[in-house]
VOBA-1610 file (N, C-alpha, C; in pm, whole numbers, padded with zeros to 5 digits, always signed):
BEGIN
Unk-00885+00832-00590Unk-00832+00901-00707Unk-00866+01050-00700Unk-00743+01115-00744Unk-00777+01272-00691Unk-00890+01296-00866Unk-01041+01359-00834Unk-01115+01409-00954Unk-01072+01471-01058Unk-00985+01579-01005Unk-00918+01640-01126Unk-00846+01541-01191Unk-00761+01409-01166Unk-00706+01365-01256Unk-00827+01273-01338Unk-00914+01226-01271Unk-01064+01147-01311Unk-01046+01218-01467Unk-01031+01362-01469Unk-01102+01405-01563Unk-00966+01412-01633Unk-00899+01399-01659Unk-00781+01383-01738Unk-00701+01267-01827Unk-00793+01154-01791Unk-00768+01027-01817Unk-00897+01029-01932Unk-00834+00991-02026Unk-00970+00972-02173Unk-00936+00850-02250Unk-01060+00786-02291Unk-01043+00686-02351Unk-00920+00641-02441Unk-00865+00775-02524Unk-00777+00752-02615Unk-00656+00731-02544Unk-00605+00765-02436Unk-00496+00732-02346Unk-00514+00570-02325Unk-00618+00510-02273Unk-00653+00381-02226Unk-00597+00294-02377Unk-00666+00388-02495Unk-00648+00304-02602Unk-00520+00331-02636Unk-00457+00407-02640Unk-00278+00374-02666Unk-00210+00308-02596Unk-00210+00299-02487Unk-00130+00215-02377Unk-00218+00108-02418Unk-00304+00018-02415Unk-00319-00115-02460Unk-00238-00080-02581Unk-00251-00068-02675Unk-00179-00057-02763Unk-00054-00151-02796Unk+00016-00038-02730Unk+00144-00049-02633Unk+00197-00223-02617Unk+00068-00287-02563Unk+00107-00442-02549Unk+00019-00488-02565Unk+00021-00454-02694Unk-00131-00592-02806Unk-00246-00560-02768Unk-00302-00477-02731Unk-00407-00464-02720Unk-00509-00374-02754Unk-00639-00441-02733Unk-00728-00305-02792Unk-00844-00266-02651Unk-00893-00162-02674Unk-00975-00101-02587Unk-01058-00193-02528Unk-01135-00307-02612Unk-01288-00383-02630Unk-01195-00468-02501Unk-01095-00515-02498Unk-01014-00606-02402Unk-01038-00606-02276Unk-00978-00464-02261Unk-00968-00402-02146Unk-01152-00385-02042Unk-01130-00431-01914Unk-01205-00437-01812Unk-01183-00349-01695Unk-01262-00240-01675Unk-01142-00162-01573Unk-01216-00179-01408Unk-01145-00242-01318Unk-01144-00265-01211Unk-01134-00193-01117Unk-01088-00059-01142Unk-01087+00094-01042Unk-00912+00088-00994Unk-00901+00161-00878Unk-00780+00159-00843Unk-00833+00249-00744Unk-00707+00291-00655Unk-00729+00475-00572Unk-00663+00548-00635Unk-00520+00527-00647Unk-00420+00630-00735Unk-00429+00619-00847Unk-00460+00466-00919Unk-00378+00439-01049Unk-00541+00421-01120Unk-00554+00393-01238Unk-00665+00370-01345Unk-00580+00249-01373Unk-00696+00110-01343Unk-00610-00022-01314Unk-00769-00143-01365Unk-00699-00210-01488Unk-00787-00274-01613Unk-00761-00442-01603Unk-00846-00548-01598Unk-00797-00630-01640Unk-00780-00692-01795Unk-00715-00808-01859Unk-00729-00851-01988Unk-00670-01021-01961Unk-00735-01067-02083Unk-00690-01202-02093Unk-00653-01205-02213Unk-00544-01345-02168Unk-00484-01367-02306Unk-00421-01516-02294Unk-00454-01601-02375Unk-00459-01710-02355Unk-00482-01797-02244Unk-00584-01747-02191Unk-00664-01853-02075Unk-00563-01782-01922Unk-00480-01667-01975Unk-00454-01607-01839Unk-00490-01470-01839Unk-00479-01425-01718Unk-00591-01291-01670Unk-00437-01166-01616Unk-00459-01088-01676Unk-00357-01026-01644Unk-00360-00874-01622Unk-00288-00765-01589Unk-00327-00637-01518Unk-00275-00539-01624Unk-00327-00411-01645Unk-00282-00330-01714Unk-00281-00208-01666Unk-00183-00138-01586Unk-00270-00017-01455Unk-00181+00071-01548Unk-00258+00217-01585Unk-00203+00354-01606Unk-00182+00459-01473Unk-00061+00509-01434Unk-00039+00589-01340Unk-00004+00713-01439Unk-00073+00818-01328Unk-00046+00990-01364Unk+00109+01017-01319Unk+00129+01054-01448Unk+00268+01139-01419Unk+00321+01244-01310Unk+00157+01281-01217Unk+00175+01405-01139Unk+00174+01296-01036Unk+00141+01167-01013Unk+00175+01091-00904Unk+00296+01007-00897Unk+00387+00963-01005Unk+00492+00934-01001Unk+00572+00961-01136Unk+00708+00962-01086Unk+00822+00977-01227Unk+00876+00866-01282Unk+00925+00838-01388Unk+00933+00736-01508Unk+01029+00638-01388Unk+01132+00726-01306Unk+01221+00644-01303Unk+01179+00597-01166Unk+01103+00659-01089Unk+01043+00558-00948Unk+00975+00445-01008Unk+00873+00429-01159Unk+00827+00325-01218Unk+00923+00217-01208Unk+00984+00288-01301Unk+01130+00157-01308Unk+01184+00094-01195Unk+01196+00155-01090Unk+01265+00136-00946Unk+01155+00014-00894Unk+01014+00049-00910Unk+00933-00061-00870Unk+00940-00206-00947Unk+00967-00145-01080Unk+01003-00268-01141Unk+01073-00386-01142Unk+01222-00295-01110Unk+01318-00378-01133Unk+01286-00448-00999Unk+01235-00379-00883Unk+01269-00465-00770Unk+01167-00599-00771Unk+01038-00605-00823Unk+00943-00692-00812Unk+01019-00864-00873Unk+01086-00845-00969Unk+01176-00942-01042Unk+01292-00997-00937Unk+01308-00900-00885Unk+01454-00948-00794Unk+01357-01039-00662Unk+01237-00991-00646Unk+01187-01087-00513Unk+01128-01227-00606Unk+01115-01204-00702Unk+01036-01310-00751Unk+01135-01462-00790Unk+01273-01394-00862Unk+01412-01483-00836Unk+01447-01549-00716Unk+01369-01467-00611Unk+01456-01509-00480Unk+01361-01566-00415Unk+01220-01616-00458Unk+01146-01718-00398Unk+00992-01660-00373Unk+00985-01524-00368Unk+00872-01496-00320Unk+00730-01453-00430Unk+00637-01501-00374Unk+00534-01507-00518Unk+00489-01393-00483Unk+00496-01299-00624Unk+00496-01146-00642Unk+00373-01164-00764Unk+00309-01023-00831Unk+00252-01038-00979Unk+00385-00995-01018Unk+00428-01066-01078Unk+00557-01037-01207Unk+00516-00946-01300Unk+00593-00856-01376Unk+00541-00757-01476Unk+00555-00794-01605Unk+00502-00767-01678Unk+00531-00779-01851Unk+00538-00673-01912Unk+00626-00705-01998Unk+00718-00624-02102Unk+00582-00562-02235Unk+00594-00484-02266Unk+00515-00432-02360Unk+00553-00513-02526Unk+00521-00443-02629Unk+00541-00510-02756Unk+00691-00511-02773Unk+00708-00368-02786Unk+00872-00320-02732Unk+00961-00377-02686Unk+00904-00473-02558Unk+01022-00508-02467Unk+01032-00401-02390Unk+00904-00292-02337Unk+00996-00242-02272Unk+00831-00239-02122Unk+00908-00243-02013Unk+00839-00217-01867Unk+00750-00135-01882Unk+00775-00004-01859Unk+00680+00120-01874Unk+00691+00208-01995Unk+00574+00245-02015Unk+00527+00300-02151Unk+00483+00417-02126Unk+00531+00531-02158Unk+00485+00645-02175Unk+00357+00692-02255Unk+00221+00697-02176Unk+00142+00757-02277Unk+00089+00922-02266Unk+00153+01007-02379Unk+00164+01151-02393Unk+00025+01199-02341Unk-00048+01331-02247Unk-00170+01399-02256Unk-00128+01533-02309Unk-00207+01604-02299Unk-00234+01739-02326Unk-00186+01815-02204Unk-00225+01752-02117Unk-00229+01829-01982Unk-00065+01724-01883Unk-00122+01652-01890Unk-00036+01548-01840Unk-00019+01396-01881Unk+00096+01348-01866Unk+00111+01224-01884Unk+00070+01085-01847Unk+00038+00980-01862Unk+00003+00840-01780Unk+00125+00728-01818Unk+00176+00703-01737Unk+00275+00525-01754Unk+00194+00415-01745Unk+00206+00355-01867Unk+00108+00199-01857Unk+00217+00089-01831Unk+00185+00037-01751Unk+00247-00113-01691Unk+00145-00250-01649Unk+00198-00374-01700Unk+00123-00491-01696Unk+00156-00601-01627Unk+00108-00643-01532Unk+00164-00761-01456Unk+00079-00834-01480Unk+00117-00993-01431Unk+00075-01081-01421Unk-00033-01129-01297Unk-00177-01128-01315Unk-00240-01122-01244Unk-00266-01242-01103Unk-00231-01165-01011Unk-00212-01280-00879Unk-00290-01433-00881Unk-00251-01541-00892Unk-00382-01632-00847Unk-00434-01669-00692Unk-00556-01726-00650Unk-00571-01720-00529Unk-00752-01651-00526Unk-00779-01594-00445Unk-00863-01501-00435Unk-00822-01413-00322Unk-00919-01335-00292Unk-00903-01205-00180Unk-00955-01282-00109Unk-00903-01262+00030Unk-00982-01262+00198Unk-01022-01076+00256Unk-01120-01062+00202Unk-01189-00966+00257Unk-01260-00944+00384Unk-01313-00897+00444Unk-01397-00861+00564Unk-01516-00931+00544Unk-01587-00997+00651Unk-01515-01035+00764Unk-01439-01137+00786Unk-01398-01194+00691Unk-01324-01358+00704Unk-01189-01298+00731Unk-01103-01205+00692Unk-00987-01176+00746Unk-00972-01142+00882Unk-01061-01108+00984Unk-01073-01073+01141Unk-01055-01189+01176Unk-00984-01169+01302Unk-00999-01346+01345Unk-00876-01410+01296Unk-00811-01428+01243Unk-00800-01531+01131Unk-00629-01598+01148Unk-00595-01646+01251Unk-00448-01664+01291Unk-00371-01695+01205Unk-00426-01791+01104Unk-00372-01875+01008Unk-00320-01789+00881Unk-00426-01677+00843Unk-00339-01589+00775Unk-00255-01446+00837Unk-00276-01465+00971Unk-00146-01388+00998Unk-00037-01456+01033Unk-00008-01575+01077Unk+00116-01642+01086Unk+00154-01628+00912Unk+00058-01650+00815Unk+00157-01657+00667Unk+00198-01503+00642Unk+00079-01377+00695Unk+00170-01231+00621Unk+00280-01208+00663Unk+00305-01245+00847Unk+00413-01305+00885Unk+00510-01346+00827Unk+00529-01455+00789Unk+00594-01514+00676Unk+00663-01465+00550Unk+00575-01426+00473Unk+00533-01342+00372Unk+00644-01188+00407Unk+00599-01159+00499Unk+00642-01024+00529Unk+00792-01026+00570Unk+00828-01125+00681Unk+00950-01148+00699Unk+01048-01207+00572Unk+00960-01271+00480Unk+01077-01292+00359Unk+01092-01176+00276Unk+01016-01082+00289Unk+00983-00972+00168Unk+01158-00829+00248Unk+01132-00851+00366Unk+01234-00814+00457Unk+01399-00819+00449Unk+01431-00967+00478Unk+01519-01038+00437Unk+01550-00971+00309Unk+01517-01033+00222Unk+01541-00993+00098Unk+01592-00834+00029Unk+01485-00760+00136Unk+01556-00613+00090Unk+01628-00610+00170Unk+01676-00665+00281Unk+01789-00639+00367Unk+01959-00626+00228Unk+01946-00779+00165Unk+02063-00774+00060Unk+02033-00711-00063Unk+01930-00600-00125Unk+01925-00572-00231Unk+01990-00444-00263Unk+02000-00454-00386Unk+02090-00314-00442Unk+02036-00281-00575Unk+01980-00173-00559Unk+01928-00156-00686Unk+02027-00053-00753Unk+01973-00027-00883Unk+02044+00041-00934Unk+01961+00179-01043Unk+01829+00153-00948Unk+01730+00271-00937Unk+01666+00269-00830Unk+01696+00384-00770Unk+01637+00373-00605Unk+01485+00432-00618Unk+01384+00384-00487Unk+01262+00448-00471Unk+01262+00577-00434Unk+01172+00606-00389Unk+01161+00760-00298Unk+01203+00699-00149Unk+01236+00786-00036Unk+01231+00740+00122Unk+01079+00792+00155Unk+01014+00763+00288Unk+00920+00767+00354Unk+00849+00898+00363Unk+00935+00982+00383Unk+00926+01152+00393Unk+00850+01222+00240Unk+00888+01121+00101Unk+00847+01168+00012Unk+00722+01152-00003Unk+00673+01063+00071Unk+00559+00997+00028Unk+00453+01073-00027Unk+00370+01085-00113Unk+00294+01134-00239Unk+00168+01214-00091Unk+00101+01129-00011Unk-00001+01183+00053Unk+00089+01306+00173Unk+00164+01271+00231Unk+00282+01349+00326Unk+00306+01466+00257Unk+00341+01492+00144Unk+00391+01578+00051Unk+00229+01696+00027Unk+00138+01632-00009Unk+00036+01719-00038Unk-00093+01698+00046Unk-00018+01686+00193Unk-00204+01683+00262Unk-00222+01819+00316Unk-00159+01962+00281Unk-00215+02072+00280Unk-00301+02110+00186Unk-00264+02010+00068Unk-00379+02050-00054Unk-00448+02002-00058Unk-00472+01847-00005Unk-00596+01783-00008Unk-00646+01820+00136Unk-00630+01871+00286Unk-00769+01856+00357Unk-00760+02024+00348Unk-00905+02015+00382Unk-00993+02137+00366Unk-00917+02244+00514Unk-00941+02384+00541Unk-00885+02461+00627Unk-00912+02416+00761Unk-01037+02373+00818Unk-01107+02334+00910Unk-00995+02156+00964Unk-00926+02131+00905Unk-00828+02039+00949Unk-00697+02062+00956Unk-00678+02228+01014Unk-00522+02248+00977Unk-00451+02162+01122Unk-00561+02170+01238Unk-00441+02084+01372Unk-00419+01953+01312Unk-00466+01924+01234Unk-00388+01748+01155Unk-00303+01796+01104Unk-00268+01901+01045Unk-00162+01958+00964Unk-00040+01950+01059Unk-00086+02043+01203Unk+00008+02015+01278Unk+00064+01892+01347Unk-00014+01837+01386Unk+00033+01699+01447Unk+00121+01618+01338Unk+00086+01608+01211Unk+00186+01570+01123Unk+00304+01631+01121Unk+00318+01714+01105Unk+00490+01784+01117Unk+00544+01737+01254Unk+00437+01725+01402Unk+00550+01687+01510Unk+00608+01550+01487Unk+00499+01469+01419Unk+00492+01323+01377Unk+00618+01273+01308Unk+00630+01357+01225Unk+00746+01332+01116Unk+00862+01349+01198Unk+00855+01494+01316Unk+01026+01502+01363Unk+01056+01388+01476Unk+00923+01297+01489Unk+00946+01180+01624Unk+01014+01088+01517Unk+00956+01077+01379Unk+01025+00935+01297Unk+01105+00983+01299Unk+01177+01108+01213Unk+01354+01085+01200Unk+01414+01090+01301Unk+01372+01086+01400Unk+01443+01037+01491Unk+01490+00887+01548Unk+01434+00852+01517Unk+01408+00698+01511Unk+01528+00667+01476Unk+01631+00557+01510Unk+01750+00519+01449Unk+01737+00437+01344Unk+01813+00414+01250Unk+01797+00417+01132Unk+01917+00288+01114Unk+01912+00165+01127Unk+02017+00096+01031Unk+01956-00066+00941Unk+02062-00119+00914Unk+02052-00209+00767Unk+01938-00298+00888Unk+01910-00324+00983Unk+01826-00440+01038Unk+01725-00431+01048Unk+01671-00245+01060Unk+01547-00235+01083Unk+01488-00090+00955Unk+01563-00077+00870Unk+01521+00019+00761Unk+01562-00057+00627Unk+01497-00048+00531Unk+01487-00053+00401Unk+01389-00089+00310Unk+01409-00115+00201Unk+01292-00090+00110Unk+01175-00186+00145Unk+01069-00114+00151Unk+00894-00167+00224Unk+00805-00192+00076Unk+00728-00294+00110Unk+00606-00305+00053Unk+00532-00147+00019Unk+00471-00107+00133Unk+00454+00022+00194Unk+00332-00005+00233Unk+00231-00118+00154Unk+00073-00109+00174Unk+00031-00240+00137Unk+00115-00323+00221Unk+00038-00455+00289Unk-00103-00474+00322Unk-00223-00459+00236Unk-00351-00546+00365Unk-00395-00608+00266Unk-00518-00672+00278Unk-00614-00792+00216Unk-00642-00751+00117Unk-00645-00604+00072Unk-00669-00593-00098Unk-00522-00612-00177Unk-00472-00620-00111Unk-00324-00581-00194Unk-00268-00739-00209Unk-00322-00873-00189Unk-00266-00971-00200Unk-00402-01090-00232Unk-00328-01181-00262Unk-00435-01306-00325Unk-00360-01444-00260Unk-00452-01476-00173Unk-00460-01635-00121Unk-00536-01748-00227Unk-00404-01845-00240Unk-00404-02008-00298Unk-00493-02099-00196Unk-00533-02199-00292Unk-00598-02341-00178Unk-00483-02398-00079Unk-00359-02349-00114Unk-00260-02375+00016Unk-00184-02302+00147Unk-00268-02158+00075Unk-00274-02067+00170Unk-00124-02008+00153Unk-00081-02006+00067Unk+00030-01894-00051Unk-00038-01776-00049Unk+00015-01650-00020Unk+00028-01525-00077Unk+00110-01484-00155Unk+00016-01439-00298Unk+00095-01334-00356Unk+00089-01171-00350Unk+00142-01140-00297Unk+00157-01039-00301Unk+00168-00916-00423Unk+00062-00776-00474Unk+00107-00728-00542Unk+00057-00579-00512Unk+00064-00512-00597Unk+00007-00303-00595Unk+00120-00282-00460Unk+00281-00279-00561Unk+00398-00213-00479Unk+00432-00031-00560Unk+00296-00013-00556Unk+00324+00145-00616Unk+00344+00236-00495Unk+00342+00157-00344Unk+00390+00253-00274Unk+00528+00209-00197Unk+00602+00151-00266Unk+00724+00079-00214Unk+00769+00192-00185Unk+00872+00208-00093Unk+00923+00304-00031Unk+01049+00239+00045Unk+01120+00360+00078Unk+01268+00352+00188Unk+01181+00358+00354Unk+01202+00251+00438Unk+01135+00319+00562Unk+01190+00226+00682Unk+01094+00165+00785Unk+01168+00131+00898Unk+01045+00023+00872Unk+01101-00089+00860Unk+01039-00214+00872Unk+00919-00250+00928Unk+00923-00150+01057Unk+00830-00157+01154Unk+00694-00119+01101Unk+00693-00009+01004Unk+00553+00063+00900Unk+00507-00028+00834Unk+00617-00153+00771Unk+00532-00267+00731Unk+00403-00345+00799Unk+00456-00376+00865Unk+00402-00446+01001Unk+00263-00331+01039Unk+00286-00214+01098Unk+00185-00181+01143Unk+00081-00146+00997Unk+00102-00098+00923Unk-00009-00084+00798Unk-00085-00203+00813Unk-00059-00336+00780Unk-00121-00454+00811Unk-00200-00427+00922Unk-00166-00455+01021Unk-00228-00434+01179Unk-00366-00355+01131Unk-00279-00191+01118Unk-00361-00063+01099Unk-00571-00135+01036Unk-00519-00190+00901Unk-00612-00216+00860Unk-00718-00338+00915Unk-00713-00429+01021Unk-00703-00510+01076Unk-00827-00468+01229Unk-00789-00344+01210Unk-00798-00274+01386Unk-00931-00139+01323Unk-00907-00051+01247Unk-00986+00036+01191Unk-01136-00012+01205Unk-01163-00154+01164Unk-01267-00156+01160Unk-01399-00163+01259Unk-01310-00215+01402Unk-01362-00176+01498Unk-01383-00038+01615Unk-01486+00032+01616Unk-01503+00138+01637Unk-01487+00186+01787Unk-01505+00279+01836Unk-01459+00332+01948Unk-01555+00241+02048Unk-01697+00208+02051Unk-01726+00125+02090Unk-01723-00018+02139Unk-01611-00031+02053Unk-01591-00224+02027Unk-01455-00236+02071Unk-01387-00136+02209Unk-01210-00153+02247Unk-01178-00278+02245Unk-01285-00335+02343Unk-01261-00512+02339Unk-01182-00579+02242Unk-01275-00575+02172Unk-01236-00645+02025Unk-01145-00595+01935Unk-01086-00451+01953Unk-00978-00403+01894Unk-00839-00471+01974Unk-00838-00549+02092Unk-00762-00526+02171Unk-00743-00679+02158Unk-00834-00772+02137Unk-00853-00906+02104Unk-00777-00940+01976Unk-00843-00853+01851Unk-00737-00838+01765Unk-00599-00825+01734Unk-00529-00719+01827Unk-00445-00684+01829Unk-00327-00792+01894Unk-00400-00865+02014Unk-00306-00955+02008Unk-00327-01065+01960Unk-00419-01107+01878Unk-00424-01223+01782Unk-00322-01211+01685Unk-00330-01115+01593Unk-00222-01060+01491Unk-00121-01051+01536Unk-00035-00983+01684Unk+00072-00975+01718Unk+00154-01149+01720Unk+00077-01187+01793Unk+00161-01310+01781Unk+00152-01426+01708Unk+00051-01416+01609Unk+00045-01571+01485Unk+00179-01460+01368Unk+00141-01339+01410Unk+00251-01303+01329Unk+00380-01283+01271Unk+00433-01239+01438Unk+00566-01276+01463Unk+00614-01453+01486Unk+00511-01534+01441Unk+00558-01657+01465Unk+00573-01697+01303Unk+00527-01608+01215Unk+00534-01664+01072Unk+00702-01562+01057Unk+00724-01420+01061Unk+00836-01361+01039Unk+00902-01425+01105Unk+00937-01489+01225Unk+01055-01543+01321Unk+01109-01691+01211Unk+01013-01704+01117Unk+01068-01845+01094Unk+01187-01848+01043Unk+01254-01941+01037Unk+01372-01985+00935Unk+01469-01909+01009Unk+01475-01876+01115Unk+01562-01772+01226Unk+01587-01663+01186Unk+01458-01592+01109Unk+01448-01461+01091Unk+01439-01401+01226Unk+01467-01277+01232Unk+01444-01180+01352Unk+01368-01024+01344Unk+01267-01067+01405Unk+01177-00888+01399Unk+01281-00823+01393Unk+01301-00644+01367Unk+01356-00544+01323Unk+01335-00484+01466Unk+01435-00476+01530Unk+01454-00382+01699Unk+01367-00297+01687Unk+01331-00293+01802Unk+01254-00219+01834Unk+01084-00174+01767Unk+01074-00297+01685Unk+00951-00271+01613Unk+00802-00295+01685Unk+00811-00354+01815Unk+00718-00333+01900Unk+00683-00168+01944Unk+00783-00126+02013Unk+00754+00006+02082Unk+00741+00142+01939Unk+00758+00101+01815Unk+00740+00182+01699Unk+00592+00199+01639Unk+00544+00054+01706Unk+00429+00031+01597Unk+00297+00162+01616Unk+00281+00217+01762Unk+00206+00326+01761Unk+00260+00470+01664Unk+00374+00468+01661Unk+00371+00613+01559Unk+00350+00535+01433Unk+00380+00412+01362Unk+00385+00412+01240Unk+00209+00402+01261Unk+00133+00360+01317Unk-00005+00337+01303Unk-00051+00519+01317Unk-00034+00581+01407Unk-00046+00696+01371Unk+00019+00769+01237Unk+00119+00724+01199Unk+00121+00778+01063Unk+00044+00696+00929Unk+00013+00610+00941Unk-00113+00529+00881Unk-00225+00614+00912Unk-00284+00628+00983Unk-00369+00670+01017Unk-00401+00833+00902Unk-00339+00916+00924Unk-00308+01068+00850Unk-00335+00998+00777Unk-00263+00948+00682Unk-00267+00904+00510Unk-00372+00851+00486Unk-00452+00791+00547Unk-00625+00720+00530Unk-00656+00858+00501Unk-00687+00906+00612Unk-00740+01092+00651Unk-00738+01155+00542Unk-00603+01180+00487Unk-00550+01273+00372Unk-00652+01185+00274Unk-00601+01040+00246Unk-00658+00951+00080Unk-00787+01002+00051Unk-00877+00995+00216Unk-01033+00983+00201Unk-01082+01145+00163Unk-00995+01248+00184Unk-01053+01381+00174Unk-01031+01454+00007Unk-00897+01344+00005Unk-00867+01395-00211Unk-00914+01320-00253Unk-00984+01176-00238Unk-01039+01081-00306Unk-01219+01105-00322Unk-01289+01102-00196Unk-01389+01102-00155Unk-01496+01222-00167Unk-01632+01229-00171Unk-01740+01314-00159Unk-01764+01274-00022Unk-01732+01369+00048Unk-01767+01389+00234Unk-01843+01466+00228Unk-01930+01556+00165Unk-02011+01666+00164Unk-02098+01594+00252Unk-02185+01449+00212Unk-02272+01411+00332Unk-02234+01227+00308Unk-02159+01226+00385Unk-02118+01122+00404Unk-02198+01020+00484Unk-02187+00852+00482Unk-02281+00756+00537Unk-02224+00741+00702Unk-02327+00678+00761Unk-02251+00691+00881Unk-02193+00670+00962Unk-02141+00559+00853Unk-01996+00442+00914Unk-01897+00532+00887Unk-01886+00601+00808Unk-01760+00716+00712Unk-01746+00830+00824Unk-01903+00885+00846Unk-01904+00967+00928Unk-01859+00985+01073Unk-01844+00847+01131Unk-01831+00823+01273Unk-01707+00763+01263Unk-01636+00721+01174Unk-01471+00683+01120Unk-01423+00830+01116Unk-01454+00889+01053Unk-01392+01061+01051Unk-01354+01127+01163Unk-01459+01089+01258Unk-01509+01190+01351Unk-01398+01106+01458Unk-01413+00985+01461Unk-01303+00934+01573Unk-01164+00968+01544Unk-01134+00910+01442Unk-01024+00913+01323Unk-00938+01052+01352Unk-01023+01227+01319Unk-00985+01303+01395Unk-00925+01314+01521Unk-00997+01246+01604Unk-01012+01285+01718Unk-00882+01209+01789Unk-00835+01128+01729Unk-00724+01040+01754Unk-00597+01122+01713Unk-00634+01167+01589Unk-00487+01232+01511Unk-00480+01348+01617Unk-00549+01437+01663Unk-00561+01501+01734Unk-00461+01505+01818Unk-00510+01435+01898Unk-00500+01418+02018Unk-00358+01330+02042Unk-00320+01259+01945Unk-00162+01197+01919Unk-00170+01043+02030Unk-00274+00998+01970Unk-00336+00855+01981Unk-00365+00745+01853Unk-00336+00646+01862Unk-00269+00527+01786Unk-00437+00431+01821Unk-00448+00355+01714Unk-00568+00244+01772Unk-00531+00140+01904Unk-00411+00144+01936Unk-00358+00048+02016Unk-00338+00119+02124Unk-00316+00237+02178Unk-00281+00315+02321Unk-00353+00302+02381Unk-00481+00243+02380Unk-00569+00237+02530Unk-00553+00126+02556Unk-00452+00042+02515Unk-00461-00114+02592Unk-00342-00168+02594Unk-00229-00104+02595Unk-00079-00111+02610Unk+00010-00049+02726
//
C-alpha cells in the first residue's frame, strides 16, 4: 500500500462504506491488502469481504468492469468470490474524502483454506487443478463481451508509475522496462492467445476445498493481455522463492509446474495459447519489475531483513541484465 494513501483512509470512510451494506464499524475485521484496505464481516454464520479501493488506484467504471465480469464466470461454472450488492442494490459504492475518494465492494468470502509456503512447492496435484482452473478461466474469456471493458496490460497501475515509486539509483530498471514493453507489443496478438486475465494468480489469491476446488478471487488486477502472463505470474511466484543459490531446485520446480499444469489446462480439449512456452520468460520478466516497483512504494527498505535484502539484490541484478528465473536452464 502506497503510505501516503495509509494516511488518507480514516475510520469515518471505513464507517460509511459499511454503512453502505448494513453495517457498522465494531463488524468489520481488517485483514490488510497491498493496494486495497480489505475487512472481513459475518452475517449469518457466513464470512464475507468488504475491500475499499483508492480512487487514485482505480476508476468507478474499471470497478464495474471487474464486476460484471466475476458473475459472468461464476454462471458459466467456475467458483469465483461472487460480489454483493450493497443496501441499494448497487455493486460499488462511492465513499467521498477530502483529498480523495475510496469504492467499497463486498464479496462473498472464498471457502477452502490457503496453501501457503511451503506446502505449495512441490505440489503436482495443485498445479494440475490451477491448470484447470486457469484453462477454464481462459476459455471463458475467449467468448466474453462485456459491456464495460478493463484497462489493457500497458495500463497497468505499477507500469504507469514505477518512475515515481523507485528511487533515482534504479533508473537502468527504468530502462530495461521501456525495451521490455516494445518486445511485448510486439508479440502477436489474437482471440487464442490474448484476452481478459486474472492478472495475479498465486496461493494468496485463491482458497482450496477438502476436494481440492479452487476458488479463485482479488481480480482487481484483471486486465487485457496475452494468456501466457497468466500462466507465468503463477510460475513467477512458485520460482522466487528459491534463491540464486538453490538453481537446482528452481529448475526442479519449474518443470514440476510446467507439466502437472498443462495437463490440468489441456483438459476437456482445451489448448495452451501459441506460443505460450517461448513467452513465458518476458512475461516472468515483466512480473518480476512489478514485484520491484510493489516492494519499493509499498515497503521500508531503508534496512531491510536479509531474505528482502538478497531478493533485491538478485532481483536487480536479473532486471538488469534482461534475465527471467528460468534462462539458466532452458
Amino acid at each position: 500500500m502506497d503510505p501516503h494513501i495509509k494516511l488518507l483512509f480514516l475510520d469515518e470512510h471505513a464507517t460509511e462504506g459499511a454503512a453502505r451494506f448494513g453495517l457498522s464499524l465494531k463488524e468489520l475485521s481488517f485483514i490488510g491488502g497491498f493496494q486495497n484496505f480489505v475487512y472481513s464481516y459475518t452475517r449469518e454464520g457466513c464470512k464475507y469481504i468488504l475491500r475499499f479501493t483508492p480512487s487514485t488506484l482505480r476508476a468507478q467504471k474499471g470497478l464495474e468492469a471487474e464486476l460484471e465480469w466475476i458473475p459472468y464466470l461464476a454462471e458459466n461454472g467456475m467458483s469465483v468470490s461472487e460480489p454483493i450488492p450493497s443496501v441499494q442494490g448497487i455493486d460499488v459504492e462511492r465513499v467521498s474524502g477530502k483529498i480523495i475518494d475510496f469504492y467499497a465492494t463486498s464479496f462473498r468470502h472464498a471457502p477452502g483454506r490457503k496453501i501457503g509456503y511451503p506446502e505449495c512447492l512441490n505440489n503436482p496435484m495443485l498445479y494440475e487443478q490451477c491448470g484447470r482452473m486457469t484453462g477454464h478461466l481462459h476459455d471463458l474469456a475467449k467468448r466474453y463481451e462485456p459491456f464495460t471493458r478493463r484497462h489493457s496490460w500497458e495500463r497497468n497501475d505499477y507500469l504507469l508509475l514505477a518512475r515515481e515509486y523507485l528511487p533515482p539509483e534504479h533508473a537502468p530498471i527504468l530502462r530495461v522496462l521501456v525495451e521490455l514493453k516494445e518486445r511485448l507489443t510486439s508479440l502477436p496478438v489474437t482471440p487464442d492467445n490474448f484476452g481478459l486475465i486474472h492478472g495475479d494468480i498465486n496461493v494468496g489469491n485463491f482458497m482450496v476445498d477438502e476436494t481440492g476446488e479452487i476458488t479463485l478471487f482479488d481480480f482487481d488486477e484483471c486486465q487485457y493481455s496475452w494468456y501466457a502472463e497468466d500462466i507465468a505470474i503463477q510460475l513467477y511466484y512458485l520460482l522466487y522463492v528459491f534463491g540464486e543459490d538453490s538453481k537446482t531446485e528452481r529448475k526442479v520446480q519449474y518443470e514440476l509446474f510446467i507439466d502437472h499444469f498443462a495437463l490440468g489446462y489441456t483438459e476437456n480439449g482445451r489448448r495452451l495459447p501459441e506460443g505460450w512456452k517461448d513467452q513465458l520468460s518476458l512475461f516472468l520478466q515483466l512480473r518480476e519489475i512489478i514485484v520491484f516497483v510493489g516492494m519499493n512504494r509499498s515497503w521500508d527498505l531503508r534496512q531491510p531483513d536479509n531474505w528482502t535484502r538478497d531478493f533485491l539484490k538478485d532481483s536487480r541484478m536479473r532486471i538488469i541484465n534482461g534475465f527471467s528465473l528460468i534462462d539458466d536452464f532452458l
